[in-house]
N, C-alpha and C positions, 0 to 999 in steps of 0.2 A: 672315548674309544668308540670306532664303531664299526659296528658287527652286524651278521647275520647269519641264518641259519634254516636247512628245509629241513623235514622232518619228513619222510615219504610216506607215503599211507597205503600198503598195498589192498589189493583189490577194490581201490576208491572206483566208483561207478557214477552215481551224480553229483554225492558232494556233503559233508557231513561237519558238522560244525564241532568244536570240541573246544577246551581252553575253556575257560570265562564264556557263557553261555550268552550270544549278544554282545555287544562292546561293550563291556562295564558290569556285566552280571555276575556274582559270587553263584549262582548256581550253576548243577551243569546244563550241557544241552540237552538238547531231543535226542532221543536214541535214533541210532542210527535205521533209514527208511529206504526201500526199495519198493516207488509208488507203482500200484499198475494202472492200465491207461483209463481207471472209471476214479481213480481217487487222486486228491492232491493231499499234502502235508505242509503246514508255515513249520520251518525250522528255525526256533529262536528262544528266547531264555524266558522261564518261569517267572525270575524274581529279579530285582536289581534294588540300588539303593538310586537316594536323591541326587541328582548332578551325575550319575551315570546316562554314558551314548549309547544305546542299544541297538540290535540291528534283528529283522525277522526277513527270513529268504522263502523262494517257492521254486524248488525246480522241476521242468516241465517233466511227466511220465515219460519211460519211455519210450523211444520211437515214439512219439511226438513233439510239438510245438505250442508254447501260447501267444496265441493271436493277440489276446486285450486280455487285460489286467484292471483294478480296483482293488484298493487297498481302502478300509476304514477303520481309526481307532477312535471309539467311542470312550471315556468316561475321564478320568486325567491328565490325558496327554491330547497334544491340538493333533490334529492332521496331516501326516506326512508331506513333506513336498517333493516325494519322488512316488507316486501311491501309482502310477501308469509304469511303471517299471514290476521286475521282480525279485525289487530287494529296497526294504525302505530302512530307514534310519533316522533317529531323532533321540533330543535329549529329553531327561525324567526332571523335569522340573517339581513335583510336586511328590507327596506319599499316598496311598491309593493303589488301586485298581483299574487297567484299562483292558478295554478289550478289542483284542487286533482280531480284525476279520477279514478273507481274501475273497474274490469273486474271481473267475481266470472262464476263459475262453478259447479251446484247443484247437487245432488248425483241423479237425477232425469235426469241428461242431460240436461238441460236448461239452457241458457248463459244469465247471464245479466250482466247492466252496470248502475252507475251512476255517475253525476257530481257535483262539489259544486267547489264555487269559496273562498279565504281567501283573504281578506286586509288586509297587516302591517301596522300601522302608526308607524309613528317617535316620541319618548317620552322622556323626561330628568328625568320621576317620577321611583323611585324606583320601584323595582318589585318583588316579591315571585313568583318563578320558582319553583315548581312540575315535577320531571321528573323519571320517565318516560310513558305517558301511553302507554300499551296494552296491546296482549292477554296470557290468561292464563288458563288451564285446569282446569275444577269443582277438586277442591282437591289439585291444585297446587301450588307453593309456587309463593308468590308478595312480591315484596318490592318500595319502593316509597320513593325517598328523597328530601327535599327541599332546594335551595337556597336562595340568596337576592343580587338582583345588583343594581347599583347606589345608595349605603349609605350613601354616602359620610362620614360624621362622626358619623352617626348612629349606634348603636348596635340594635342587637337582645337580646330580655329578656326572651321570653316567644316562646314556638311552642307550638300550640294546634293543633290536627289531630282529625276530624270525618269524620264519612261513612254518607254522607250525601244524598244516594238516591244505589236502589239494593239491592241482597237479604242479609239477615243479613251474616254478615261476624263475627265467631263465638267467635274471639278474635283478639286481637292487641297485636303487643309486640314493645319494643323500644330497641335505644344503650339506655348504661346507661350515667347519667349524670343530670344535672339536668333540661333540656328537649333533647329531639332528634329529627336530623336531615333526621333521616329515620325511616321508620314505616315498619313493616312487618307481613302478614297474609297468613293464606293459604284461599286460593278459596271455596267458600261455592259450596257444589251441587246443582243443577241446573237439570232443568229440557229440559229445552231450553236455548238458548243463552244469558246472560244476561249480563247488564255493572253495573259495580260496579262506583259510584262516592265516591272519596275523598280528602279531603279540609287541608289545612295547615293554618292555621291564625297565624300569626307574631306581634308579642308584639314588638314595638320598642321604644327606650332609651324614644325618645320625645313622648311617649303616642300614639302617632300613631299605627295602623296596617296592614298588605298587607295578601294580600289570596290570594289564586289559587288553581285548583283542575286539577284532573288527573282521568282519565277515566279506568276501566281492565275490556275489552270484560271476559266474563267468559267462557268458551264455552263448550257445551254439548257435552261427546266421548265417545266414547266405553271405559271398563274398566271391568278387571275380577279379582274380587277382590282376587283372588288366582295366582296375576301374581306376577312375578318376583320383579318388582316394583313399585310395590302398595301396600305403607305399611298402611294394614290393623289392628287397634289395637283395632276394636272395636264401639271407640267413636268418632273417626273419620277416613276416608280412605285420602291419600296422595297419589297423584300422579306425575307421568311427564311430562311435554310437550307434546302437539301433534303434533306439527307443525316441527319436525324433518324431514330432507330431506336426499338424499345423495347428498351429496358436486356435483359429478359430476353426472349427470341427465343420461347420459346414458350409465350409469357404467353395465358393466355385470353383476355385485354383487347390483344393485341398488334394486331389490326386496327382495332380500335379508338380505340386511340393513334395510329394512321396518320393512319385518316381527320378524327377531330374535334377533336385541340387542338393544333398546329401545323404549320400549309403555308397553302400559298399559293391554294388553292381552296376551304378551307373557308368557308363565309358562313352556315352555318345551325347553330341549337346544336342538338346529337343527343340525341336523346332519352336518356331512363335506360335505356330496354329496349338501347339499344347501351352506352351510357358509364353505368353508376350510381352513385350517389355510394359510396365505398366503407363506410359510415355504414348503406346498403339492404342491404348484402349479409351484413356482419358486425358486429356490435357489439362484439367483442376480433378486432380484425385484428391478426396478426403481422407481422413483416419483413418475411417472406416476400408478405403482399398486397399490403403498400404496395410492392416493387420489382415487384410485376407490373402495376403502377399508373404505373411508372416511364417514363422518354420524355425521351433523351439524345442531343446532337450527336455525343458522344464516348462511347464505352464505360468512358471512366475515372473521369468526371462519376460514372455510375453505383454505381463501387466505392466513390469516395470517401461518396457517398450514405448507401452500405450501411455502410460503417466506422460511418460519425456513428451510425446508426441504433444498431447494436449496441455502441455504446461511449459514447455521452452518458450524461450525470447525468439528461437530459431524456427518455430512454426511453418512458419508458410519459404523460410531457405528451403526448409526439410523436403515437405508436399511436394515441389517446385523439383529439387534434386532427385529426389525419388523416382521419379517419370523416366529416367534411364536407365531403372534395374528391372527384374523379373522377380525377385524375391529378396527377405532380410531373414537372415540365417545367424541362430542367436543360441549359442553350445556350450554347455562345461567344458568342454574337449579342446575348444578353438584359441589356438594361441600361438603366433598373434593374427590381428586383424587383419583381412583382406578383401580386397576386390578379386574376382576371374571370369576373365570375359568368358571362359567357356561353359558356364552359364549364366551369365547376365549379373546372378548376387552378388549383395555382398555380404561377409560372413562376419558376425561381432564377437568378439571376445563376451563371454556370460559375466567375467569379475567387473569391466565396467559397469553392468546394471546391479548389483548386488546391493540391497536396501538393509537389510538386518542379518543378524549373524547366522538364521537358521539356513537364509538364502546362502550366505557367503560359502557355508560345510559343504552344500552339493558342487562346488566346483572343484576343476582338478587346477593341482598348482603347481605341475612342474614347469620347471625353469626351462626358459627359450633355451636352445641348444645355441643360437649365436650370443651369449652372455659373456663370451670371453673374447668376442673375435678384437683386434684391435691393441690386445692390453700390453705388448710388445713397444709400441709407440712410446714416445719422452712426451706427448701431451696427449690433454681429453679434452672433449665438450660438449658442454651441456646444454639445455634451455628450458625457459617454463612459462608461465603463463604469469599474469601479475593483473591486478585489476585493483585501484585507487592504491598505488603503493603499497600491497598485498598480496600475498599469494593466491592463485586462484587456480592453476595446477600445475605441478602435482601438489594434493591434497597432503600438508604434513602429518596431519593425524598421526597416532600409530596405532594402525586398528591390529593390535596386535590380536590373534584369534580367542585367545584365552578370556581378553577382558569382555567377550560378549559383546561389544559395540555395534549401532546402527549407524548409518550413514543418514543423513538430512538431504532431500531433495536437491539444494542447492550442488551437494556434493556431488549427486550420482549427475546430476547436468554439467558438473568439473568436467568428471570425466567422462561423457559422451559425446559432448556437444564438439568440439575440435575433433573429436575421433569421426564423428558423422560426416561433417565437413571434409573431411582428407580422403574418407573412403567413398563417399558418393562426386568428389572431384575426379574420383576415376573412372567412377561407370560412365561421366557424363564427358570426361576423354575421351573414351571410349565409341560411346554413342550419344552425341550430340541433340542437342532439339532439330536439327535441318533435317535428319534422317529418319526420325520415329514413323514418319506418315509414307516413307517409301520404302522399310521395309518390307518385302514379302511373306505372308506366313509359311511358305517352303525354307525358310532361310531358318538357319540356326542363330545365337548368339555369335558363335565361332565363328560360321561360315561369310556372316556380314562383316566381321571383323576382317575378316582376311581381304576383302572387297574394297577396304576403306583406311585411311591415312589417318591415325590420332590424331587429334588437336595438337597433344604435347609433342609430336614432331614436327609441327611447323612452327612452333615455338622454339627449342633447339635449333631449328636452321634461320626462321630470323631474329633472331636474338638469340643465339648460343653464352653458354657459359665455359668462357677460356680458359682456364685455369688448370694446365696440365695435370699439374700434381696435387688440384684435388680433388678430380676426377680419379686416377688413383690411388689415392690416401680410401678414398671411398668406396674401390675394392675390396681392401682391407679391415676396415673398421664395420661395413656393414656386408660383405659379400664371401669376407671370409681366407682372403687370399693374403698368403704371406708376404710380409713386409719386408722389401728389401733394406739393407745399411743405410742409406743412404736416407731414404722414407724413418729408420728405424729414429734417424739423427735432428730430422725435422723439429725445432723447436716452437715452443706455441705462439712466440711470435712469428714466425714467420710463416706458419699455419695462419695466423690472425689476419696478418698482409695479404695473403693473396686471394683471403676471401671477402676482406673490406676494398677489393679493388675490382671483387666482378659483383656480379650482380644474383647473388642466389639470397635466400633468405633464412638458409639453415645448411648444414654440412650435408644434414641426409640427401640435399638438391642436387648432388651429384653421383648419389648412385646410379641413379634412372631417368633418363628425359621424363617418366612417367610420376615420377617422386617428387621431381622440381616441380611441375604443376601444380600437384596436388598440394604441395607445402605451401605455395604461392597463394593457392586459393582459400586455405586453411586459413594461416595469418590473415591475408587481407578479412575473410569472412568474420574471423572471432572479433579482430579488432572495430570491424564496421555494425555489425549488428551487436556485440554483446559488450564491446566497451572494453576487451580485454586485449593486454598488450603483453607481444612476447620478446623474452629475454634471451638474447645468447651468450655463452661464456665459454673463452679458453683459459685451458690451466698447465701448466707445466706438472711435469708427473713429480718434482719434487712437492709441489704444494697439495697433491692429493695424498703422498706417500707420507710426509712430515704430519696429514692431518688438518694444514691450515685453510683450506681451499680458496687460499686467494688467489683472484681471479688475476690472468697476461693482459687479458682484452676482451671487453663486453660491450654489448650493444641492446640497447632496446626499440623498438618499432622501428626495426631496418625492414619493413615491408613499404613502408611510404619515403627509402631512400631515393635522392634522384636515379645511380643507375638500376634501380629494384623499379622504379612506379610504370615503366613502357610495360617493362614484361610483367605485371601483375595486371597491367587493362589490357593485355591482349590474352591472359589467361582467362580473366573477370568475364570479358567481355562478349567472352562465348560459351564459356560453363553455364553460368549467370547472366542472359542477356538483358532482362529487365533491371539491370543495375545503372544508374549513370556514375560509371566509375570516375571521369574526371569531379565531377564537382563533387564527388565522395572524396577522393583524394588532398581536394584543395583541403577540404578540413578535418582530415587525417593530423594528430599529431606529428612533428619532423622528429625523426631518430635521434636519441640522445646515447652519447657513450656513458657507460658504464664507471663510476673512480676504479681502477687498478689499484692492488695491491691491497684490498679491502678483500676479508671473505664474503663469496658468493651470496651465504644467508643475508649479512648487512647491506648488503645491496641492493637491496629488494626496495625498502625505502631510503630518498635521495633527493639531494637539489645540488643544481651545479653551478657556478661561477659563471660569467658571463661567454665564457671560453670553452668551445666544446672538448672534450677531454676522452680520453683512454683509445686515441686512435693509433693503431698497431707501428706506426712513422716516428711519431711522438709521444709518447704516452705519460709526460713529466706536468701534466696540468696539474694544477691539485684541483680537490673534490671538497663539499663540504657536506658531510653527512647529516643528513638533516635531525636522524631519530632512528633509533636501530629496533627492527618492529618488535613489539611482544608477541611469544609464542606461548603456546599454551604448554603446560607442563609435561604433556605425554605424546610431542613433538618427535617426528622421525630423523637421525640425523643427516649431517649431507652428507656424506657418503650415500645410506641408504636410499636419498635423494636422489643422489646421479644412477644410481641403479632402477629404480625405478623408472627414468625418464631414458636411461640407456635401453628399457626393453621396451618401450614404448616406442622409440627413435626405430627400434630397429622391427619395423614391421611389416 
């Protein structure tokens, strides 16, 4: 079952912690504080045990603001990774002693400081772990999920979630299932700094239950609700982050990143004489420009950034692509990825970089709101990445949050490297190499845009993609628009036919002349520089619904199909000019179909009969499977498979 529940708290004024002192604390909190404007207070818990998520908050005096923040805990516990914020969180791996200390800086000039000390004890009792507390902008998105360690043989039966102290929080939402392990809200308005507390109670097999609660400074910011991103609809306003910095602190472009590509005030695109494409400045930018270009919620976002940077296969694609942005905009908050021209960046999803579990906790993980568009339809399709007849993404793993898991370099390059490719194919849509040297610095991102004819529309008109209805199918599944009878009756072969007879190289190619591009140049790019080839697949909704996911019709490395290779060198060829796309091409693997009637996982590895097979006309070849790959034992299934690359697909 699942529940919720506020608890109001009258006369709340900044914000008062209560429940479980900290995420995970058996003691209580700090008494409740009313700071004046020469003192501050950390409010957070005394004591906790081992494998507790704890959280310590600061909120500003008041009638005032804090400018800059430092957070340090010396003696057990490592160093927060939200310690520029005003609200940190981390887990008590050890028993001991630590000692949390704040530094803050008031918009007043006024420095203060305070201390608080935390004891871990040592415990064999099971625990309910909330994680992650901290801060969030009035209007911004939270999410909060729960664990349970030392079980031993115990199940979970039951999660309950209430807001059990803070200002009303105006809805809750859940996964689906029949309770959930994460909760998600957006941030009430606020008038001054305020903490929201919220509590998990755990139903388990033997009657028993465990709780714990989790702390989100709320924090009071500027915001015009006529900015760029602040989606205003009325009945409620939604914002971003404010705690966004530049990666590098004394980046020539560090004010610059402040003001023009992410907050909550901005509404006008800045000129190039402030933000220039970095394409104006230098024509071989290093590392080094693109991280001064850089613009991170987290400073670890950052590093992982810079690892990619100097350790992909994609190197110098990167440097090369990069030259058509202004900035790389890298958020817990951002979901999903994008390019916008109106201001030049492009903005990453933070869960692509995420290296270890500590990183993984600082991100928010609610669900794309288009997760369901589509599900109407009698078919689906999917696609992934495959390298030496393996997967190569989506990564199966199941990093499930509980087991603590790190991801391996190769992983976090899974999933960046094709996401890089797709979004800097659009800046460079967008803004081309022929124009960097003639824009003007009066000119905006916007304003040049409006001056100029994408690439991908002259692509569209000489080489369009004919294909009525799945140009409208593609309203539907990715744009959100109801499916007529007719659409609804569509089977997946005959979805399969009328895309194996034009020339796109994924279903998403038809949402957007700007999407076909971008996918074109994606594909071609992974497969040419990094050896990785992609799969597509349709299924009949019987074969997702029964469970069996075997595949109508698949295909792999339809990027080097004959009707696909014009229009991927005439995307290649001017995204990428330094490419020579024909003799790339000539030794391009040729597309193999897919056996039909196999599930989608066995399909991964395969060898075919002399007789090409699973085309949507004929699909009665046989197949001879050569070896059904091993997976590791804590393997994602396919289901959770398509769901994954379905939020990915739809970006």
């Amino acid at each position: 079952m699942k529940s919720w529940r506020f608890f109001p708290l009258v006369g709340f004024i900044i914000g008062l912690l209560s429940g479980c002192g900290g995420s995970g604390s058996d003691s209580p909190a700090s008494p409740p504080t009313v700071d004046s404007p020469s003192t501050i207070t950390i409010q957070g818990p005394q004591t906790a045990n081992v494998g507790d998520s704890v959280d310590f908050v600061v909120a500003a005096p008041a009638g005032t603001k804090i400018d800059n923040i430092t957070w340090t805990v010396t003696g057990i516990a490592t160093s927060p990774l939200s310690s520029h914020t005003q609200a940190i969180g981390f887990d008590t791996t050890q028993s001991g002693d630590a000692v949390v200390n704040v530094d803050v800086t008031l918009d007043t000039g006024e420095l203060l400081s305070d201390s608080t000390t935390l004891s871990v004890n040592e415990t064999n009792d099971a625990l309910a772990v909330v994680r992650l507390g901290h801060e969030a902008s009035e209007g911004g998105r939270v999410s909060l999920s729960v664990d349970a360690i030392r079980l031993g043989n115990l199940e979970i039966t039951d999660i309950e979630w209430e807001q059990t102290s803070g200002p009303q929080i105006p809805s809750l939402s859940f996964d689906s299932g029949e309770f959930s392990r994460s909760v998600y809200f957006q941030a009430p308005r606020v008038s001054a700094d305020s903490v929201i507390a919220m509590t998990a109670t755990l139903s388990l097999s033997n009657g028993d239950q465990l709780q714990d609660t989790a702390h989100i400074l709320v924090k009071d910011i500027a915001l015009d609700t006529e900015g760029f991103f602040v989606d205003n609809d009325g009945a409620a306003i939604e914002t971003v982050t404010s705690h966004m910095q530049p990666y590098i602190a004394d980046s020539p472009y560090a004010d610059a990143l402040t003001q023009c590509v992410y907050n909550n005030t901005v509404k006008n695109s800045c000129r190039f004489s402030t933000l220039p494409l970095i394409g104006q400045v230098t024509e071989n930018p290093t590392i080094d420009d693109i991280l001064d270009r850089t613009y991170v919620s987290h400073p670890w976002m950052g590093d992982a950034f810079k690892q990619f940077l100097e350790t992909s296969q994609s190197q110098a694609d990167m440097l090369n692509l990069l030259r058509a942005t202004t900035a790389v905009v890298i958020s817990y908050d951002i979901r999903p990825s994008f390019y916008w021209v109106a201001t030049g960046a492009i903005y990453l999803d933070a869960n692509n970089f995420w290296r270890t579990p500590e990183e993984r906790d600082t991100l928010n993980t609610r669900p794309d709101y288009r997760s369901g568009f589509g599900n109407e339809l009698s078919f689906s399709t999917t696609w992934r990445y495959t390298k030496d007849n393996a997967y190569y993404f989506p990564i199966l793993t199941s990093f499930d949050p509980s087991d603590r898991l790190s991801r391996s370099d190769s992983e976090v390059e899974a999933a960046l490297s094709w996401l890089m490719y797709h979004e800097l194919a659009h800046a460079n849509d967008f803004f081309d190499y022929t124009e960097w040297a003639q824009l003007s610095n009066s000119d905006s991102p916007l304003s040049a845009y409006n001056d100029t004819s994408p690439i991908s529309t002259g692509l569209s008109r000489a080489l369009p993609l004919n294909s009525v209805q799945l140009h409208a199918i593609a309203q539907v599944r990715y744009g959100g628009d109801d499916a007529t009878n007719t659409q609804q009756n569509y089977t997946a072969l005959q979805i399969a036919r009328w895309f194996e007879q034009d020339g796109a190289v994924s279903f998403y190619s038809y949402f957007t002349e700007r999407e076909d591009i971008a996918t074109l140049f994606e594909r071609f790019m992974m497969l040419h520089r990094l050896g990785v080839s992609a799969d597509l697949g349709v299924f009949s909704r019987d074969a997702i619904d029964n469970g069996t996911f075997n595949i109508s019709w698949g295909q792999r490395d339809r990027v080097n199909a004959p009707l696909v290779q014009p229009r991927v060198a005439y995307a290649v060829n001017r995204l990428l000019p330094n490419l020579n796309v024909p003799q790339i091409q000539a030794n391009m693997p040729s597309p193999q179909f897919l056996p039909t009637g196999q599930s989608w996982r066995d399909t991964v590895s395969f060898a075919q009969s002399q007789q090409q097979l699973g085309n949507a006309s004929d699909n009665s070849g046989d197949a001879i499977i050569s070896e059904t790959p091993t997976l590791i034992e804590n393997t994602i299934s396919i289901a959770e498979e398509l769901k994954v690359v379905d939020r990915f697909e739809k970006r």
